[in-house]
C-alpha positions as CSV (number, residue, x, y, z in Angstrom):
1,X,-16.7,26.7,54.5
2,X,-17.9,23.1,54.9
3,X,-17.0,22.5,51.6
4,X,-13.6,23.2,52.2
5,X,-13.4,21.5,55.4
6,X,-14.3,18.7,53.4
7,X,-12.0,19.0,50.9
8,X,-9.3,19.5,53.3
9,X,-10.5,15.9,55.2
10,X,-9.8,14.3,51.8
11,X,-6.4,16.2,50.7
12,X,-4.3,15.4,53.7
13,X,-5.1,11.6,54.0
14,X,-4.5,11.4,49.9
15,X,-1.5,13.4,50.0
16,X,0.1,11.9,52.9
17,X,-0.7,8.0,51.6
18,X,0.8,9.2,48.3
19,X,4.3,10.6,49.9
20,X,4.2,7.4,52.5
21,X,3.5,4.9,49.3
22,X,6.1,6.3,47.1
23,X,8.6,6.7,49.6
24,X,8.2,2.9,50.4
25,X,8.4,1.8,46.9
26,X,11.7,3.7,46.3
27,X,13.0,1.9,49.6
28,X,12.0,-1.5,49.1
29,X,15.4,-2.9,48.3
30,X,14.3,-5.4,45.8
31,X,12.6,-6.0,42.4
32,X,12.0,-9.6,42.6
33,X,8.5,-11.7,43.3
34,X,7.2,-13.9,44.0
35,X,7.2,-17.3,42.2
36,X,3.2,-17.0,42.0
37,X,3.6,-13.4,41.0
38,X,5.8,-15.1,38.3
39,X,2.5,-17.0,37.0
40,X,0.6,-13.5,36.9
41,X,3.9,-12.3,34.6
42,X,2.8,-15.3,32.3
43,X,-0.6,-13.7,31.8
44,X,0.4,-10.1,31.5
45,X,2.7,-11.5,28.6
46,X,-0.4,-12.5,26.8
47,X,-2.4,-9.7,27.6
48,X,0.2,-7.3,26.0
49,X,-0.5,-9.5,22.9
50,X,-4.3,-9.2,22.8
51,X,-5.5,-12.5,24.7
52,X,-8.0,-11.9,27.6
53,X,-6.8,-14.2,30.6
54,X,-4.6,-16.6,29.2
55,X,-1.7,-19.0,30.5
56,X,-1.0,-20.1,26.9
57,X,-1.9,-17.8,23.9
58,X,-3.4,-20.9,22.1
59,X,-5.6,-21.8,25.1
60,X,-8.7,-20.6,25.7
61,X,-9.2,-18.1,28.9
62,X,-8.5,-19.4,32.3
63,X,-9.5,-18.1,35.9
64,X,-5.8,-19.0,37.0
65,X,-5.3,-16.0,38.5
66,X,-6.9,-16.1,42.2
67,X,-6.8,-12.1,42.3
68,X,-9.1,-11.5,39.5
69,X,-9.6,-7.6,39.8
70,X,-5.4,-7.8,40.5
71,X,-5.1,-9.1,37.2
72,X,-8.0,-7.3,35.9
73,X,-6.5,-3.9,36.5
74,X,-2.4,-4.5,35.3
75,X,-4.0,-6.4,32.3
76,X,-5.1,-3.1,31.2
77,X,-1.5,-1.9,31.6
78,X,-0.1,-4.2,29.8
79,X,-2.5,-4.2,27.1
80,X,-2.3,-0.6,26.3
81,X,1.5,-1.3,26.5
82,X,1.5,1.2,29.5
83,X,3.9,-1.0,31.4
84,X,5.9,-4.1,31.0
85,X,4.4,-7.3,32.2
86,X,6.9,-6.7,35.9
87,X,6.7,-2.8,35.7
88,X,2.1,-3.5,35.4
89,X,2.3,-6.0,38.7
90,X,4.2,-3.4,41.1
91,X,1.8,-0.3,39.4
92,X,-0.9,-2.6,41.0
93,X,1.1,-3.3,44.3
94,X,1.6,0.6,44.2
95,X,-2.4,1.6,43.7
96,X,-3.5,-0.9,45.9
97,X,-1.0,0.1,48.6
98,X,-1.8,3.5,48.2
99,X,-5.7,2.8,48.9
100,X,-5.2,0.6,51.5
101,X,-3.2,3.2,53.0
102,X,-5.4,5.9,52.2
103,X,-8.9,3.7,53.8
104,X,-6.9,2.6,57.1
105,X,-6.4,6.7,57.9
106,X,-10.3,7.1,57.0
107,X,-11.3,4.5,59.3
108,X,-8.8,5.7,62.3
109,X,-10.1,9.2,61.6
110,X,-13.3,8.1,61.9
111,X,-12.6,7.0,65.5
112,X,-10.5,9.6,66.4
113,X,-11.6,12.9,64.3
114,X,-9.8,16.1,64.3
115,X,-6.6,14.6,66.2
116,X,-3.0,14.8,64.7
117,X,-2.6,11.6,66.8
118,X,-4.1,9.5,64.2
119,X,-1.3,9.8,62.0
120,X,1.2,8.3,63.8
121,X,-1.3,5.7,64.7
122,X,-1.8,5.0,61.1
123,X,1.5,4.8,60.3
124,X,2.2,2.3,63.5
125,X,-1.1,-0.2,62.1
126,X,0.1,0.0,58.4
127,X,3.7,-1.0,59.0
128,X,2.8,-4.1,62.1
129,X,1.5,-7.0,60.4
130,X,4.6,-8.6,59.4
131,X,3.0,-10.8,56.7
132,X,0.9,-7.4,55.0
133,X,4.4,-5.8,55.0
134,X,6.5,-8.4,53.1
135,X,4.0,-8.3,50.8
136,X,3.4,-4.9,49.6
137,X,5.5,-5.1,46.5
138,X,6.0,-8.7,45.3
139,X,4.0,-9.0,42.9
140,X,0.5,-10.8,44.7
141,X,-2.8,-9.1,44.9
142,X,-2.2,-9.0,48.5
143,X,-2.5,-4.9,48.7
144,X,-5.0,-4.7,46.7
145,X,-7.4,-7.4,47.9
146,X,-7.2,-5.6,51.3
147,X,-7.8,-2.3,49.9
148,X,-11.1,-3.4,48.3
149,X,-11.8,-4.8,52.0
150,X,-11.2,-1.4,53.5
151,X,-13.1,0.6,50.9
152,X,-16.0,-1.6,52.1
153,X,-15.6,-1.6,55.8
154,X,-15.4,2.3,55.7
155,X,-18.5,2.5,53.4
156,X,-20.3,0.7,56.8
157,X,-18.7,2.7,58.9
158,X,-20.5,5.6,57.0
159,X,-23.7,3.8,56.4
160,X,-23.2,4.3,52.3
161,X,-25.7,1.0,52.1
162,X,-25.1,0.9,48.4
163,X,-21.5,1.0,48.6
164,X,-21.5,-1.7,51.2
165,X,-23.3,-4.1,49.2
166,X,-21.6,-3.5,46.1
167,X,-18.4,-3.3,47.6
168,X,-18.7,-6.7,49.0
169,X,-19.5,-8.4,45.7
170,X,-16.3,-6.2,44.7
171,X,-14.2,-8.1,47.0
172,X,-15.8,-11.3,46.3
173,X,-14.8,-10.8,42.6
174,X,-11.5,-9.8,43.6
175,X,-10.4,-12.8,45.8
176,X,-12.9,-15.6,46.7
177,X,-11.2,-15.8,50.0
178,X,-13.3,-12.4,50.6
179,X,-16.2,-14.5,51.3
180,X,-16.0,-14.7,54.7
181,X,-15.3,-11.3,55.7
182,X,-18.2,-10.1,53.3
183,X,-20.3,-11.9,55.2
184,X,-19.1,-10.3,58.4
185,X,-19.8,-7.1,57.1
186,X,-22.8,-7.8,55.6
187,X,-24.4,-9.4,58.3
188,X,-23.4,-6.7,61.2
189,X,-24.6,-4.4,58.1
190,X,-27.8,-6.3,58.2
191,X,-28.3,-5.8,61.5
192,X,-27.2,-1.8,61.9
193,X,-30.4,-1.7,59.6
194,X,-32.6,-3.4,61.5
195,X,-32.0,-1.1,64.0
196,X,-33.0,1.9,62.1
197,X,-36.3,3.6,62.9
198,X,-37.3,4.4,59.4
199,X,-36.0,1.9,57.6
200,X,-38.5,-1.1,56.3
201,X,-37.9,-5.0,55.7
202,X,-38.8,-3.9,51.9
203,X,-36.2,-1.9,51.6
204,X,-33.4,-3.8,53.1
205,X,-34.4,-6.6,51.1
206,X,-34.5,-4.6,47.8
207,X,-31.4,-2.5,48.1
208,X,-29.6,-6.4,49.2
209,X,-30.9,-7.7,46.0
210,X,-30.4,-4.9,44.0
211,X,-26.4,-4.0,44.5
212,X,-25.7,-7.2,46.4
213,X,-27.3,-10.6,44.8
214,X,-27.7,-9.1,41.3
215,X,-24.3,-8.3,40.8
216,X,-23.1,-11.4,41.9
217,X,-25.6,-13.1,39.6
218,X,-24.0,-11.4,37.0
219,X,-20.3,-11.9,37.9
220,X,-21.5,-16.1,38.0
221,X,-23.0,-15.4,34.0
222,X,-19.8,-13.9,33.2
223,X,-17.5,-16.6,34.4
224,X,-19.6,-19.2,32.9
225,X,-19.4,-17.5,30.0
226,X,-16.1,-16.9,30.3
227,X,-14.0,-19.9,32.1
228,X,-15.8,-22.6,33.7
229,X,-17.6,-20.8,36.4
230,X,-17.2,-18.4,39.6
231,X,-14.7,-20.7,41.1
232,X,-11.1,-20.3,40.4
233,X,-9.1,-22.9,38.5
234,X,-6.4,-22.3,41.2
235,X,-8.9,-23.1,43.9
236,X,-10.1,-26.6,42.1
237,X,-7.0,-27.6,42.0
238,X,-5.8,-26.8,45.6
239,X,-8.8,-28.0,47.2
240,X,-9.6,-31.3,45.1
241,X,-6.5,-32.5,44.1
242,X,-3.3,-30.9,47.0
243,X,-2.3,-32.5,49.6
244,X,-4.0,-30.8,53.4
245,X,-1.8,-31.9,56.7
246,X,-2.7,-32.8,59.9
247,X,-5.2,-30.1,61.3
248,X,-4.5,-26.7,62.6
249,X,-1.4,-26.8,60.9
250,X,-2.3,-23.4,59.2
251,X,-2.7,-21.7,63.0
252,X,0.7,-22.9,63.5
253,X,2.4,-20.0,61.4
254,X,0.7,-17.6,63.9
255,X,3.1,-18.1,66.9
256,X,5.0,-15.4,66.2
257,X,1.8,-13.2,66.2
258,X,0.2,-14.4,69.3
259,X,1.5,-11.7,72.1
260,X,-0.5,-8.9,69.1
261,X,-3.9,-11.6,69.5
262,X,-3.5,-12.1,73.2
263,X,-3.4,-7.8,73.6
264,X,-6.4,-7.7,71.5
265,X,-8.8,-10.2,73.3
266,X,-7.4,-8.6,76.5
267,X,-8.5,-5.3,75.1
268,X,-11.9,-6.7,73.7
269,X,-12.6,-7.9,77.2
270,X,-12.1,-4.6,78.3
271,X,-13.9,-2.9,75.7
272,X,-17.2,-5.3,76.6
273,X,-17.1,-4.2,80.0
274,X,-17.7,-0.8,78.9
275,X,-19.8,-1.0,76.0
276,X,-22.1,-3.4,78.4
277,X,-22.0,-0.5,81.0
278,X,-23.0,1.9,77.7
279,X,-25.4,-0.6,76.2
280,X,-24.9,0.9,72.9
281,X,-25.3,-2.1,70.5
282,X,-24.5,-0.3,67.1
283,X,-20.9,1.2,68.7
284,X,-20.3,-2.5,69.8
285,X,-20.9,-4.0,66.3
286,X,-18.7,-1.1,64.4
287,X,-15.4,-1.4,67.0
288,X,-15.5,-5.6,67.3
289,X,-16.0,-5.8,63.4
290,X,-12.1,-6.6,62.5
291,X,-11.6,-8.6,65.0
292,X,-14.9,-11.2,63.9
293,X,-13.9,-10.8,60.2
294,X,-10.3,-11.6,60.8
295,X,-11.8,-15.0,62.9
296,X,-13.7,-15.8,60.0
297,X,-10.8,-15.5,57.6
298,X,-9.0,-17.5,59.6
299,X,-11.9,-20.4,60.1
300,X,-12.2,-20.5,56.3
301,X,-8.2,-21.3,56.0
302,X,-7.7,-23.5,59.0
303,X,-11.4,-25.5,57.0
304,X,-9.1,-25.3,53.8
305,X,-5.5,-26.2,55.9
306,X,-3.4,-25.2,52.6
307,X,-0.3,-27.5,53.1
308,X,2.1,-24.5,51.3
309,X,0.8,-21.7,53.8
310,X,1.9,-19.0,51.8
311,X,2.5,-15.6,53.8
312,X,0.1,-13.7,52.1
313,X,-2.5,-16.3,53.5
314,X,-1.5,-14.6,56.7
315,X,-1.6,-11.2,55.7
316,X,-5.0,-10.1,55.7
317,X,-6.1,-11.5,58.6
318,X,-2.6,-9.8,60.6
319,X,-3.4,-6.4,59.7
320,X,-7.0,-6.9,60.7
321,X,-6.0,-7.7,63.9
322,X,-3.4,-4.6,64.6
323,X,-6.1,-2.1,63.3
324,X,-8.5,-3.9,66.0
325,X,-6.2,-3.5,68.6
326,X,-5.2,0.4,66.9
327,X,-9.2,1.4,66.8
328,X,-9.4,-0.6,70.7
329,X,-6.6,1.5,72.5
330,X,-8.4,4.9,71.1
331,X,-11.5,3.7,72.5
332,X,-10.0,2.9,76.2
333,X,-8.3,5.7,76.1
334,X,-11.9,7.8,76.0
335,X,-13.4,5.7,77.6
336,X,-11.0,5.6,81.0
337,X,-9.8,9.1,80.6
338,X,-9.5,9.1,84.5
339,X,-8.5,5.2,85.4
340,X,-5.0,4.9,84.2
341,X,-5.9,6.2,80.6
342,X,-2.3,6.0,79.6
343,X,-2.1,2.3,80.3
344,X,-3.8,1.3,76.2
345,X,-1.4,3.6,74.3
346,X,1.8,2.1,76.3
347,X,0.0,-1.3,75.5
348,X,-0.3,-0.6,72.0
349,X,3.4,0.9,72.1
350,X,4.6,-2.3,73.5
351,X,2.7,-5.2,70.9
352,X,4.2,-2.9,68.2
353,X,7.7,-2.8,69.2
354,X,7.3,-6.9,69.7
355,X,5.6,-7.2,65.9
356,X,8.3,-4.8,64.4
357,X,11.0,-7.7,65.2
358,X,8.6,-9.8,63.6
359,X,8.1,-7.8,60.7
360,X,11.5,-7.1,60.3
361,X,12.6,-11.1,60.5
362,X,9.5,-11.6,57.9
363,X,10.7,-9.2,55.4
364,X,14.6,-10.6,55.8
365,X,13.1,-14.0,55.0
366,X,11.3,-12.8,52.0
367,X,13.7,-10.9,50.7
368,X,16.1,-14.5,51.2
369,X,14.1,-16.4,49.6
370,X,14.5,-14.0,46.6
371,X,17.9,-13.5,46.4
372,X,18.6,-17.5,46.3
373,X,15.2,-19.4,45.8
374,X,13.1,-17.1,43.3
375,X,16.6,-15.9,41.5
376,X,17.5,-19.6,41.0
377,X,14.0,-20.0,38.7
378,X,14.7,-17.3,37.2
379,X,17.8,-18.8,36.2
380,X,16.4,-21.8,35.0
381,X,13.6,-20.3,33.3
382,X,16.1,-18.3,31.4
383,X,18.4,-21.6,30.8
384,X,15.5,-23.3,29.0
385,X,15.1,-20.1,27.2
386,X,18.1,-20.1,25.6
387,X,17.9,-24.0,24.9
388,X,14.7,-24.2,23.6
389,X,13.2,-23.7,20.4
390,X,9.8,-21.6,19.9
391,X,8.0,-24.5,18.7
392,X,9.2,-26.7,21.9
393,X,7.0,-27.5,24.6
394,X,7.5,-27.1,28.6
395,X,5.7,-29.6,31.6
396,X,6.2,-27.2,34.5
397,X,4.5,-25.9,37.9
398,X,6.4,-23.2,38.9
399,X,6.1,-19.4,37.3
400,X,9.5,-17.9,37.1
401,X,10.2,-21.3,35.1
402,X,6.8,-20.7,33.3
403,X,7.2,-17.4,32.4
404,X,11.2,-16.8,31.8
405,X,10.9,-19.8,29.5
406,X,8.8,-18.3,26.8
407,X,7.6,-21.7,26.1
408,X,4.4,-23.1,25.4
409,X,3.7,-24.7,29.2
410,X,1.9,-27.5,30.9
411,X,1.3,-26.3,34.3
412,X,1.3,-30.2,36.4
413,X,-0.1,-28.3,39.3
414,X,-3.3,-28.0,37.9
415,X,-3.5,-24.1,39.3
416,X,-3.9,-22.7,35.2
417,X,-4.1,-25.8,33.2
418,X,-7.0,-27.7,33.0
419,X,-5.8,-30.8,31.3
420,X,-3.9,-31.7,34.6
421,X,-7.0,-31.3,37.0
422,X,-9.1,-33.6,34.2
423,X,-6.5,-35.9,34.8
424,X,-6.0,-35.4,38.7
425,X,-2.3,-34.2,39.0
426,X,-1.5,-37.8,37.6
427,X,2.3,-36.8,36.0
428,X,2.6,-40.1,34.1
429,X,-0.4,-39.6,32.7
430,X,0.3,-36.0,31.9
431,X,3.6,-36.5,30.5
432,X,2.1,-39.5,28.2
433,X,-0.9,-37.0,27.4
434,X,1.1,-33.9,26.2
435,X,4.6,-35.6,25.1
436,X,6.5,-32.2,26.2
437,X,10.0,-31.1,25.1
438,X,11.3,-30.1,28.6
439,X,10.0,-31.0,31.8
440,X,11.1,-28.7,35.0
441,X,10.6,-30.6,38.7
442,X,11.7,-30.7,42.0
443,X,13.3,-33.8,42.3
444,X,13.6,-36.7,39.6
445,X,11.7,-38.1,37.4
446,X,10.3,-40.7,39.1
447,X,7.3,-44.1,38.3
448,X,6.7,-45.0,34.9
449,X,10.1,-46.3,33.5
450,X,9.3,-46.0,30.0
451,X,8.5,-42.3,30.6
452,X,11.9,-41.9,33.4
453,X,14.2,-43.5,30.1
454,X,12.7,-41.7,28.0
455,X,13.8,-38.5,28.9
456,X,17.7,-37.5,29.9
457,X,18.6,-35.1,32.9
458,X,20.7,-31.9,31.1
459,X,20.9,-29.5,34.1
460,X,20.1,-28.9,37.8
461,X,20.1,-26.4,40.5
462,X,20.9,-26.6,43.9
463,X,20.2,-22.9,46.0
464,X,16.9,-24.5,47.1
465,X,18.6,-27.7,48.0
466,X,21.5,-26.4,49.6
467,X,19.6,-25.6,53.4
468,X,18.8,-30.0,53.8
469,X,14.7,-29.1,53.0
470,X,13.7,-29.4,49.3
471,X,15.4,-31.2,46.3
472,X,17.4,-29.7,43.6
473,X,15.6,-28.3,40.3
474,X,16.0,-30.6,37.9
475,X,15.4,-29.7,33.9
476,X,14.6,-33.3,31.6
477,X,14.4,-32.9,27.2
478,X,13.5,-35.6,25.4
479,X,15.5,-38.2,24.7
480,X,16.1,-39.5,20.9
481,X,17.2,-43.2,22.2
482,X,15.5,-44.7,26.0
483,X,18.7,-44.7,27.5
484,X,19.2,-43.4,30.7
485,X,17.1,-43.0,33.8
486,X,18.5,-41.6,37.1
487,X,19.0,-42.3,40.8
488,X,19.6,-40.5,44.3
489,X,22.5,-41.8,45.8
490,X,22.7,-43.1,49.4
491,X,24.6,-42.4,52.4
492,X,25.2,-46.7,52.7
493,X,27.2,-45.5,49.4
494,X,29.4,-42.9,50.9
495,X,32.5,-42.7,52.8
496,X,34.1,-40.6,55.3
497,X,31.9,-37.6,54.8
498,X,29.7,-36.2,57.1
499,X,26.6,-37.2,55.7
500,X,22.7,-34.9,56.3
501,X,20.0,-37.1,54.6
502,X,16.2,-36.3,54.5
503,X,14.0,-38.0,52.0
504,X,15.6,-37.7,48.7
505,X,18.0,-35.1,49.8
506,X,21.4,-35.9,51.1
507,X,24.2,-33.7,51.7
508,X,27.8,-35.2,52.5
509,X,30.1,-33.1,53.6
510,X,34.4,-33.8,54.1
511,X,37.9,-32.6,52.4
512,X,37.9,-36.8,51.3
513,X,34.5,-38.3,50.4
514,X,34.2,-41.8,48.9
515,X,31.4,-43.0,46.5
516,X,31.9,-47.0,46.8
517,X,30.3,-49.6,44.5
518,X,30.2,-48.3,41.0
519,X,30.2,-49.9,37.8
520,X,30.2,-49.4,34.1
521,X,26.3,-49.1,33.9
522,X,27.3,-45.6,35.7
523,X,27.5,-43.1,33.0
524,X,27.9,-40.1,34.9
525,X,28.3,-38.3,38.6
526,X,25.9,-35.5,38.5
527,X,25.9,-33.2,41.9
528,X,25.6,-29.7,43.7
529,X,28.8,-28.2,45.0
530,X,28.0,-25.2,48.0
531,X,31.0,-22.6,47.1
532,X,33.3,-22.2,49.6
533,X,34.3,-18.3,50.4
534,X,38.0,-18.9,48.4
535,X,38.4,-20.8,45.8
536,X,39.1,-24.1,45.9
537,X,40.3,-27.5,43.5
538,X,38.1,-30.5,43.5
539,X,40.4,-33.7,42.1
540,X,38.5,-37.0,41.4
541,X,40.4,-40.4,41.8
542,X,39.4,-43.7,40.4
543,X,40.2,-46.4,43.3
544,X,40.3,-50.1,42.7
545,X,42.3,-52.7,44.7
546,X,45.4,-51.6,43.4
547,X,46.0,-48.4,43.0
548,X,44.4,-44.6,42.8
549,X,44.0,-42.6,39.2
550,X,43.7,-38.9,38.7
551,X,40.6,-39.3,36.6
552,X,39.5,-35.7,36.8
553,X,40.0,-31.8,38.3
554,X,38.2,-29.1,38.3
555,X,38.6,-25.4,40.1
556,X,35.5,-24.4,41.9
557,X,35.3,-20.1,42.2
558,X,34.8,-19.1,45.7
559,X,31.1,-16.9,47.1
560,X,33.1,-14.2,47.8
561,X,34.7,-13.4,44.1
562,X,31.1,-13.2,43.7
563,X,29.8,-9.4,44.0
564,X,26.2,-10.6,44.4
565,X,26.0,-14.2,45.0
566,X,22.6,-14.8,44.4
567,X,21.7,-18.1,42.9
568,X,25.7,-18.6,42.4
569,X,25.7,-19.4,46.2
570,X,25.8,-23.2,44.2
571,X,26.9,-24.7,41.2
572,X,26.8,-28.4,39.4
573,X,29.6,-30.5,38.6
574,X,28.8,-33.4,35.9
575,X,31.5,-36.1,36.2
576,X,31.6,-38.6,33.1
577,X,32.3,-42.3,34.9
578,X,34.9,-44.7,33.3
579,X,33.4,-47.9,31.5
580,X,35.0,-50.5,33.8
581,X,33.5,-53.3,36.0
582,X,33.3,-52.2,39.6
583,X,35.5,-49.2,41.2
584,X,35.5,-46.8,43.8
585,X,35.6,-42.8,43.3
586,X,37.7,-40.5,45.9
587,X,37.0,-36.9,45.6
588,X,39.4,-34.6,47.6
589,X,39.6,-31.3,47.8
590,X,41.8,-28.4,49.0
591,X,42.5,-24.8,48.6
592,X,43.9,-23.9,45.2
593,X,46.5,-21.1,46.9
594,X,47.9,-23.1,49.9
595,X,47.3,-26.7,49.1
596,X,45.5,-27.3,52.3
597,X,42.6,-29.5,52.6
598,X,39.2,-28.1,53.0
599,X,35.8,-29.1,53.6
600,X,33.2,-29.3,50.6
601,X,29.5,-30.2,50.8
602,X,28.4,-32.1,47.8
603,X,24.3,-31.3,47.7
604,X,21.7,-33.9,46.3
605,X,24.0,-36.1,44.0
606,X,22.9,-38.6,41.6
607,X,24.0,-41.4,39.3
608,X,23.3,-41.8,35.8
609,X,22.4,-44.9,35.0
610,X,22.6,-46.5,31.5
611,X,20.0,-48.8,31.1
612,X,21.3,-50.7,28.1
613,X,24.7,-51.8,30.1
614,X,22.9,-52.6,33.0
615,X,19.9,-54.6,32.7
616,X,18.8,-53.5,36.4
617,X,19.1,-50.2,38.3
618,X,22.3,-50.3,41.0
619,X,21.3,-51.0,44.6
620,X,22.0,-48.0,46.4
């Protein structure tokens, strides 16, 4: 009969993370990832052709993959040719999901046992950390990470000492970003033990050493052996050589999260005042746990103040923080069963209905940034694809690019190739180093100007460009002849346009703009153009002091002929400049079906400049 009841304890959780997990999976309305998910695809490709850990199938094995386990477990896939490189990354989403599901039940049922209520709790916690949420199924190690976590935080819970301390170096292994919470967990472990009747110093120390240190001793020899040691190329990188802002900025993101951490020390103050009237130190330890090993998460990120704060930084320490305050409202409730006991679940009601409008915003904005940022490098992955030969090389720091090229890649970042950290993220240096076909940035080609001439600007793209913050994508080749080299134009050059400039980006918007003060050392006009909804035609006029000639047109297909707009929210218009001594150029532009003028927003143009008509570069 116990055996049963057991099994029954088991089935439902299982069953009922499975039907949630699935169900989620078949709703999430998108199969795109994230750009560092893309850089995990690049890996998976090798893996399905026999390489252990590699960016680059001629390189030698790499720890460029923060989420070691993550990649670990959908390398497998991919190298029994289970799944496709995409298809291996969301069966890991899936199984991680699915036991970080499955763990969060187990450690709300052991806090509330035998109660149908801690279903709908469980469902509440797992779907309130906005971050966790968008996350699920992009791609990242995120789910899984926190699934090891959990695994090991329920082991505590059931005093399974072994489990606890292997577990830990599990998670360690898995993400070094686990560090922190391990040690949380270990140390409250630590002191559970010590608090045992029967239990010796001897054989806390030797079970610690045994599943704990020895492991990790191992995991050290391994990576040695391996790549270059315990410590992730991607983490070298980040924290030698990337740029950290002013401090706190990390704690900054958590604004929209602060009503759920203001409920939850309100609740812990609470909860002390009980437990102090209880004195029950081991019941103290067990509830505040997620709330001291999301602190410490947080402590070792705002030490490390990333300057990309990437959501799934956030993620983690989120859903710590909603199971603290789930596992805290169950234990008021008990605890002030006669004092206004219903006063914790309306609480808890209340902080979830506030994060579901931030989940919901979270998972809009993910899914955004897919549709027109991650789609656009796909798109130019694919371009250099199809333009590229197999023996080409590619300088890049982005994955979709990375991966959707197929090309041999340079990764400038530093995050999986080594060669850029040995020369500290020095591009000049890098791009004289490795002499690569293609080269893929954000922005121009900028410094040396034997290395800007030396290679020529053949395409751009403008989604990521087109909200004022970041500059266009711009794809270089190698160029047979020094030639060329490139320039942002100013808003002193422009004319009766509405002009939005920040940094190298400038958007000038007008039905008439104006570029003044061009020459023959202009080869060409190379810019963004944001669709309008109808189509529209864009005419180009050269102006001098005499008169105006039609020098070019072109018809511009509006967004909404467009079934999906997705990265077509923009296009690029390259205008070939006459060879004459100074002029003006007058775009104008109106719709193609009535004639009337409409507005246009030209997005991050430059000038080609030829440096072999023009012994110096224009003064814009």
């Amino acid at each position: 009969m116990q055996i049963r009841k057991q099994n029954l304890s088991n089935f439902y959780p299982l069953s009922a993370s499975l039907l949630l997990v699935t169900l989620f999976f078949i709703l999430w309305p998108s199969t795109l990832i994230h750009d560092d998910a893309g850089i995990i695809l690049k890996y998976m490709e090798n893996f399905s052709k026999g390489f252990f850990f590699r960016y680059n199938a001629a390189d030698p094995p790499v720890f460029g993959i923060s989420g070691f386990l993550y990649g670990l477990l959908c390398g497998f896939f991919c190298a029994l040719h289970l799944f496709s490189p995409l298809s291996s990354l969301f069966a890991g989403n899936f199984i991680g999901f699915f036991i970080t599901a499955f763990f969060t039940l187990k450690i709300i049922q052991h806090y509330l046992p035998d109660s149908g209520w801690s279903y709908p709790l469980w469902l509440v916690t797992l779907f309130s950390a906005p971050h966790f949420v968008a996350n699920i199924k992009t791609g990242m190690e995120t789910p899984l990470h926190l699934a090891i976590l959990l695994f090991c935080i329920w082991s505590y819970l059931k005093n399974k000492t072994k489990l606890v301390w292997l577990l830990g170096v599990f998670a360690i292994i898995s993400k070094l970003d686990a560090l922190p919470v391990v040690m949380v967990i270990w140390i409250f472990y630590l002191i559970k033990l010590s608090c045992r009747k029967n239990t010796t110093f001897k054989s806390i120390l030797t079970g610690f050493l045994l599943y704990g240190i020895l492991p990790l001793f191992v995991w050290c020899l391994f990576t040695l052996w391996m790549f270059d040691g315990p410590f992730p190329q991607t983490a070298k990188a980040k924290w030698l050589y990337f740029s950290h802002p002013s401090a706190f900025s990390y704690l900054r993101k958590f604004y929209h999260f602060s009503a759920a951490i203001f409920v939850m020390l309100l609740m812990l103050l609470f909860y002390a005042l009980a437990w102090i009237s209880k004195k029950r130190k081991q019941e103290g330890l067990d509830t505040i746990l997620y709330a001291v090993a999301s602190a410490a998460l947080v402590g070792l990120y705002t030490l490390y103040n990333p300057l990309e704060q990437h959501s799934w930084y956030y993620a983690i320490p989120e859903f710590l923080v909603m199971l603290q305050i789930a596992l805290l409202t169950v234990l008021l409730f008990k605890h002030y069963r006669d004092k206004k006991k219903w006063l914790w679940p309306f609480l808890f009601a209340g902080v979830f209905l506030f994060t579901a409008v931030n989940v919901y915003r979270q998972v809009r904005h993910t899914l955004n940034v897919f549709n027109t940022i991650e789609r656009e490098r796909i798109a130019a992955g694919n371009w250099l694809d199809t333009h590229s030969s197999a023996s080409d090389t590619l300088l890049a720091g982005h994955g979709h690019i990375a991966y959707h090229s197929h090309l041999y890649t340079i990764d400038y970042s530093g995050l999986n190739s080594k060669i850029s950290t040995d020369l500290k993220l020095d591009l000049d240096k890098l791009i004289n180093r490795t002499n690569p076909a293609f080269i893929a940035l954000p922005g121009l080609l900028s410094g040396d100007n034997k290395i800007t001439t030396a290679y020529n600007l053949v395409k751009s793209f403008y989604n990521i460009a087109a909200d004022g913050n970041h500059p266009a994508w711009r794809l270089y080749t190698k160029s047979p002849v020094d030639d060329n080299n490139y320039h942002y134009i100013k808003k002193e050059q422009i004319a009766g346009a509405g002009i939005c400039e920040k940094h190298n980006l400038l958007i000038a918007s007008g039905s008439k703009i104006l570029f003044k003060h061009l020459s023959a050392a202009n080869n060409r006009l190379i810019t963004g153009i944001e669709r309008s909804p109808l189509d529209i035609l864009l005419t180009a006029y050269l102006v001098d002091s005499k008169n105006q000639t039609l020098l070019a047109a072109v018809s511009i297909q509006g967004v909404n002929s467009f079934s999906d707009p997705g990265y077509n929210r923009t296009t690029e218009w390259i205008l070939p400049l006459p060879d004459k001594a100074a002029f003006d150029l007058l775009l104008k532009c109106r719709n193609i079906i009535t004639g009337e003028p409409v507005d246009i927003k030209l997005i991050n143009p430059v000038i080609e400049h030829s440096v072999a008509k023009g012994k110096s570069s224009p003064s814009y």
